[in-house]
Backbone bond lengths (Angstrom), bond angles and torsions (degrees), N, CA, C in turn:
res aa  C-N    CA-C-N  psi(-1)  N-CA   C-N-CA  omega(-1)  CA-C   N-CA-C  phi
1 X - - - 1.464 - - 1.533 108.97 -
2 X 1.395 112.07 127.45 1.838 113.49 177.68 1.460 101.60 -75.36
3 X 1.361 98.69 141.80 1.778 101.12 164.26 0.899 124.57 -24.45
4 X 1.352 116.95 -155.58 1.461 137.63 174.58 1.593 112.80 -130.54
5 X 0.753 148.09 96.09 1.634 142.92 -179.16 1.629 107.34 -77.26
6 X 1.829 81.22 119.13 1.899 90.66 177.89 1.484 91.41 -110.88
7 X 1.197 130.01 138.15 1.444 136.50 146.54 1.489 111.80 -91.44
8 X 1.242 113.51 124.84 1.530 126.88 -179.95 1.640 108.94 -100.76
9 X 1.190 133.38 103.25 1.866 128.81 159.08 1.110 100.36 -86.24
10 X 0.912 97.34 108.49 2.290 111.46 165.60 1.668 110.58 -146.40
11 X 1.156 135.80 100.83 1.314 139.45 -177.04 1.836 93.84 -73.87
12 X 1.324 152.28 2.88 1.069 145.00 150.22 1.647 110.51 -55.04
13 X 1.096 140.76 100.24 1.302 147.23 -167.11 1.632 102.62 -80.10
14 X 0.998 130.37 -17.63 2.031 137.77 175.42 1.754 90.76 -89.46
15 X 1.158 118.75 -64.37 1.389 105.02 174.85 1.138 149.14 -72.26
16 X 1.381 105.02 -9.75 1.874 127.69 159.65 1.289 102.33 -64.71
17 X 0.895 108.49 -62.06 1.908 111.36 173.77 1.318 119.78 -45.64
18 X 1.388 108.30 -63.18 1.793 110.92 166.56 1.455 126.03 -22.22
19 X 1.715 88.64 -77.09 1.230 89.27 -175.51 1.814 124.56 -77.40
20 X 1.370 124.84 -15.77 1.367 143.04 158.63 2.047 87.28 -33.85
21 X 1.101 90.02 -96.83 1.546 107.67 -155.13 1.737 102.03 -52.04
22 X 1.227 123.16 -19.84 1.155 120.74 158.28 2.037 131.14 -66.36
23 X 1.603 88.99 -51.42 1.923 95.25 148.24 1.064 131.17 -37.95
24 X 1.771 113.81 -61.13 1.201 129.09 153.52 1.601 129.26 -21.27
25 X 1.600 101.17 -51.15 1.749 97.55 -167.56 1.176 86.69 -55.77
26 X 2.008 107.98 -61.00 1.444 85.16 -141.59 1.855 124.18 -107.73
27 X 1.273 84.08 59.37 1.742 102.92 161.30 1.669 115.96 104.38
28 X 1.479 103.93 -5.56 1.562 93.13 -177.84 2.316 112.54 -91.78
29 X 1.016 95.97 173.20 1.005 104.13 -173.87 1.457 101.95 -96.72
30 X 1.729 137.49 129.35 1.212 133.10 -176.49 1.079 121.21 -130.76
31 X 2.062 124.72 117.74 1.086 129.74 156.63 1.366 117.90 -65.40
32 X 1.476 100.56 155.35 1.728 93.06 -176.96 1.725 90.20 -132.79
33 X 1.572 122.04 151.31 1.489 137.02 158.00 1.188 129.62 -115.34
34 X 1.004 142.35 168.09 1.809 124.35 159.95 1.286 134.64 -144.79
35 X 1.467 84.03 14.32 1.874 105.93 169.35 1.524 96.29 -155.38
36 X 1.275 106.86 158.94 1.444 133.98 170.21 1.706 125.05 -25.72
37 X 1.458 97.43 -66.68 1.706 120.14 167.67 1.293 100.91 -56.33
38 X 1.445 139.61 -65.06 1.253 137.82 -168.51 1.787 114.19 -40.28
39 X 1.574 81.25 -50.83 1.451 107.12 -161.69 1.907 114.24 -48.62
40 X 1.989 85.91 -66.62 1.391 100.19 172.02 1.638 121.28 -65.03
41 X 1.143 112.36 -2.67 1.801 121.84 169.71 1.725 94.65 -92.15
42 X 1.034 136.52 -57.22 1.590 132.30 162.51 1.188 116.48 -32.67
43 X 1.164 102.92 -48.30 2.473 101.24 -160.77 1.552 86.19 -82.34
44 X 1.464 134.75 -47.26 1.657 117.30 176.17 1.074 116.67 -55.31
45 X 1.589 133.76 -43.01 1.374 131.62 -143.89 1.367 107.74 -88.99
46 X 1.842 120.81 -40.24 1.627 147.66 176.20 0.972 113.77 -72.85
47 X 1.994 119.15 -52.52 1.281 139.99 -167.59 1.691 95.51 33.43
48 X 1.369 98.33 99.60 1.469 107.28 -165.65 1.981 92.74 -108.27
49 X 1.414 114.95 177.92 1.150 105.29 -164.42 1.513 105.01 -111.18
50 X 1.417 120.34 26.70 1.292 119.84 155.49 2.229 103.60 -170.60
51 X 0.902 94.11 130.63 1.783 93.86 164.87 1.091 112.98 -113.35
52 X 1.746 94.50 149.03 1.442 105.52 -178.64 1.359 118.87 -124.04
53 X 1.292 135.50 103.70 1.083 140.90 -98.38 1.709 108.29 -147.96
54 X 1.345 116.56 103.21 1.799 113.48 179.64 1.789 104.60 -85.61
55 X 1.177 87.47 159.28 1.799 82.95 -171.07 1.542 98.61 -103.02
56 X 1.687 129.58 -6.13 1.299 121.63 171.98 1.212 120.51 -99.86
57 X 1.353 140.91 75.81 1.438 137.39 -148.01 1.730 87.35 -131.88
58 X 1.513 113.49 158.64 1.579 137.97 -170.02 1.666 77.39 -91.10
59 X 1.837 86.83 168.04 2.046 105.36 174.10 1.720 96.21 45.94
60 X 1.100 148.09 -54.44 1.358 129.16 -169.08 1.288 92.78 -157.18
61 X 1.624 105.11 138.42 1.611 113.88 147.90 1.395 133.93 -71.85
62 X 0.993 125.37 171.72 1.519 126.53 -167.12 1.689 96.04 -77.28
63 X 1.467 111.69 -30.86 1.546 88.86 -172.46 1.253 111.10 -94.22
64 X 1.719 135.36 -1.30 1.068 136.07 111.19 1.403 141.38 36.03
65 X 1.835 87.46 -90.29 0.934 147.94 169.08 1.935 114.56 -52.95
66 X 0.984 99.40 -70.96 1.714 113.85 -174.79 1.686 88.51 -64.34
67 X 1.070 107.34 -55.56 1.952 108.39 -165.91 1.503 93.21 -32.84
68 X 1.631 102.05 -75.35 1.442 93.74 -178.63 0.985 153.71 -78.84
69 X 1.419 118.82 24.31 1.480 139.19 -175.95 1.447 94.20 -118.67
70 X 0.977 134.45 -1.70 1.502 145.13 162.66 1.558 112.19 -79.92
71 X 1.641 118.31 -40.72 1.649 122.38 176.54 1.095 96.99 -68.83
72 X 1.621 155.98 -45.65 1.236 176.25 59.48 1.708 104.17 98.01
73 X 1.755 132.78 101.53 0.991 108.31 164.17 1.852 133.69 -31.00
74 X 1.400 119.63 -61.79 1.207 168.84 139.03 1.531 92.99 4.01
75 X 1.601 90.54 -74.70 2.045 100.93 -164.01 1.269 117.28 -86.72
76 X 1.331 109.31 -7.51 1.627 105.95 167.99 1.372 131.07 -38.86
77 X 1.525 91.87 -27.91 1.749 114.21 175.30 0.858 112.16 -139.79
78 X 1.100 138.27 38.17 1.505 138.64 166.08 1.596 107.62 -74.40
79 X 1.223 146.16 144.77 1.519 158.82 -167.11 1.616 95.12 -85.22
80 X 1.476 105.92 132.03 1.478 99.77 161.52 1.494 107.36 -154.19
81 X 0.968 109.47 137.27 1.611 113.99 172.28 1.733 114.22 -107.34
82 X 0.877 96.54 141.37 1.443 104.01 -176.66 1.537 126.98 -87.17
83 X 0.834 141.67 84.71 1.838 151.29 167.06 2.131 111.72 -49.52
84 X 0.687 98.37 101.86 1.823 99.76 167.06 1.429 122.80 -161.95
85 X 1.483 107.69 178.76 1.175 101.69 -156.22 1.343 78.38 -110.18
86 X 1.119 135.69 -7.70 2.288 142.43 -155.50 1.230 72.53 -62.59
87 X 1.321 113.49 174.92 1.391 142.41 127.89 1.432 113.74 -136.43
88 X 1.420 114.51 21.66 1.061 114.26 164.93 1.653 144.86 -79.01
89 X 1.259 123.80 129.05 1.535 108.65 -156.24 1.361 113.29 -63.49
90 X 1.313 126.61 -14.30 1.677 116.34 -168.80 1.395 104.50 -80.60
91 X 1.525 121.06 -19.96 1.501 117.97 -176.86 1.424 107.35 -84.02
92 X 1.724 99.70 -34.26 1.838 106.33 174.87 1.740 124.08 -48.88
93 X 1.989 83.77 -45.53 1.917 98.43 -177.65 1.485 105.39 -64.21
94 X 1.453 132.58 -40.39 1.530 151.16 -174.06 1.235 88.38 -38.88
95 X 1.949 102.96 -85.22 1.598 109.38 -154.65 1.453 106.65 -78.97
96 X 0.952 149.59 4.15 1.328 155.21 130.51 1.551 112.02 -42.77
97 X 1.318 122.95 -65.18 1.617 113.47 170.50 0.905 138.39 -55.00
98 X 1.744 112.17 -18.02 1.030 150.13 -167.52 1.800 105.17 -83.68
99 X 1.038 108.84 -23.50 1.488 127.29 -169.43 1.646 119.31 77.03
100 X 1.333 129.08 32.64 0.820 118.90 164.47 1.871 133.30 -47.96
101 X 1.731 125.90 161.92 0.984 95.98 -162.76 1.787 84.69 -106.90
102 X 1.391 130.88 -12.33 0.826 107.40 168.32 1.518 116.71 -153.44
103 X 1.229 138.06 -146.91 1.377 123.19 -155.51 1.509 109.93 -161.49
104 X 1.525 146.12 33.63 1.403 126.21 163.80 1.495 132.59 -82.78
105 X 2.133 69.62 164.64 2.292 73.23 -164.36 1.459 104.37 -85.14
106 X 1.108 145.40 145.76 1.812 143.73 179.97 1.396 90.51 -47.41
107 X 1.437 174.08 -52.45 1.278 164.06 -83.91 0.894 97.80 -151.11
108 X 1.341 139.94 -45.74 1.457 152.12 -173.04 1.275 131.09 -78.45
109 X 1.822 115.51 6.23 1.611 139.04 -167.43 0.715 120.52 -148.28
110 X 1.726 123.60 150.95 1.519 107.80 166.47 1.527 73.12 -110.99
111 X 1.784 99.10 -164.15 1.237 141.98 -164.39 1.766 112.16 -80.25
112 X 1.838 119.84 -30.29 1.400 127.84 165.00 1.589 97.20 -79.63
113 X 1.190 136.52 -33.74 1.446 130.61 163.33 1.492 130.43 -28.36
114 X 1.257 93.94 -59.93 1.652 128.74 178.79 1.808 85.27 -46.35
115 X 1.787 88.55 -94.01 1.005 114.39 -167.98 2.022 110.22 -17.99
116 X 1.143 108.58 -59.83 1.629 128.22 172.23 1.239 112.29 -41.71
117 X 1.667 120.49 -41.04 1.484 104.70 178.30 1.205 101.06 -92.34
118 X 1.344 141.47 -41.49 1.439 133.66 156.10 1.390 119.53 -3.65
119 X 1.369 108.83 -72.24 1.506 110.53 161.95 1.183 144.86 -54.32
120 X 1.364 102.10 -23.05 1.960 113.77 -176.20 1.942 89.75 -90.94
121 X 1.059 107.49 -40.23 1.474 101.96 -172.19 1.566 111.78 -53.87
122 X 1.535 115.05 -48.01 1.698 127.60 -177.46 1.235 107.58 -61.96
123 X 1.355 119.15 -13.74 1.954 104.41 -162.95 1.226 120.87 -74.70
């Protein structure tokens, strides 16, 4: 059975790493981005089977980002969970309309968290 390909956009360089090498342990295969443009040139090119996705990123935001991976044969359904530090509702209502599959705030998780919905999301 081939992995799973997670692409992570997080311009936090301690937490790209984290969670990278944490994917890593446990068995998935991990793209990494660190701005917006990168990102949305990654999720077309890999089309990995879930992104994980900060909504404050340089060159493009995450909702940006989702908009257009939403016009996207491909990304219409592509899985994405959302990573931020907002807790603000207009970014919540965005990536929510947006169809995201899920929604944490950076403060509100650790790193086996992540990892946990990662897994419930793929099954």
């Amino acid at each position: 059975m081939s992995k799973k390909k997670i692409l992570v956009i997080e311009d936090e360089k301690p937490l790209i790493n984290a969670l990278s090498a944490k994917l890593q342990n446990e068995g998935f295969q991990v793209v990494e981005a660190n701005d917006g443009k990168s990102g949305l040139k990654a999720a077309l090119k890999h089309k990995p089977d879930l992104i994980l996705l900060d909504i404050i990123l340089p060159k493009m935001d995450g909702i940006g980002i989702l908009e257009n991976l939403r016009e996207n044969a491909w990304g219409k359904s592509a899985k994405v969970i959302i990573l931020t530090n907002l807790s603000d509702w207009d970014s919540t209502k965005k990536a929510v309309n947006l169809n995201v599959h899920d929604y944490l705030v950076k403060s509100d998780w650790n790193i086996k968290d992540v990892v946990k919905k990662v897994k419930s999301k793929l099954k």
